[in-house]
N, C-alpha and C positions, 0 to 999 in steps of 0.2 A: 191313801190311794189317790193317784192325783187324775181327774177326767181329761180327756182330748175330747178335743172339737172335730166337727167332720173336715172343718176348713185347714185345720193340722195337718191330719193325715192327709187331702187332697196337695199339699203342699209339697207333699213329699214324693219324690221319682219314684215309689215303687207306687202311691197312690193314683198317678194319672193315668189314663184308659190310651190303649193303642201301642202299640209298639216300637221296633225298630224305624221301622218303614218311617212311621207317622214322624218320628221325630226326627229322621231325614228330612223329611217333606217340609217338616217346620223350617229346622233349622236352613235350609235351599231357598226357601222362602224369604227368609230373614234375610241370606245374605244376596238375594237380587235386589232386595227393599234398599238396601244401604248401598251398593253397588249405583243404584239411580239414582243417592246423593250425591257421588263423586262430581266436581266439579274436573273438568281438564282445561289443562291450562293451554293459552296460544301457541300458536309458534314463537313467538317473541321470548315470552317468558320460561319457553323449552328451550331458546336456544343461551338465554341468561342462564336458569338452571345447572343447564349441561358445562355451558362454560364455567362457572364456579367452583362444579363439582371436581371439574380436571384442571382446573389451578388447584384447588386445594389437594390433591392426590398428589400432583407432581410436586407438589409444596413440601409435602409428607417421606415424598419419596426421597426427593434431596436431603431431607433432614437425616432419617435415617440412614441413608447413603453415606452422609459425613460424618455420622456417629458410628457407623460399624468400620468405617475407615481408621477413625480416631483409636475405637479399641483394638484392632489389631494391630494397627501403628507400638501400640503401649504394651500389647503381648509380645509383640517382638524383641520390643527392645527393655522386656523385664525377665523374660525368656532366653534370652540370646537366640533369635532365629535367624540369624547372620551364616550362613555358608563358609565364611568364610577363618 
């Protein structure tokens, strides 16, 4: 028979004391605590950020643009989608 510690059982979520509520309260806590590490960034480097992001989107989006062009292009003409 194997013994536990109190420190075991305290370890465990049905051992701690309090409820719902409390461990909202915890967890709200926690996340204003971390929330006041956030560093924000300048204008500067919001307005770097943002530009990158939409280079890099419209980068993405041409690509794929010219790839779903390609594969249709090769359905058509492995298909015959010709009208004519």
């Amino acid at each position: 028979m194997t013994q536990t510690r109190d420190t075991d059982r305290d370890s465990s979520p049905r051992g701690r004391r309090g409820g719902v509520f409390s461990g909202l309260s915890l967890f709200l806590r926690q996340v204003v605590a971390e929330l006041r590490k956030v560093v924000r960034p300048t204008r500067e480097e919001l307005v770097a950020y943002t530009s990158v992001v939409l280079v890099f989107v419209i980068a993405i989006m041409i690509y794929v643009s010219v790839i779903d062009f390609g594969f249709g292009r090769l359905v058509l003409f492995v298909f015959g989608g010709g009208g004519g």
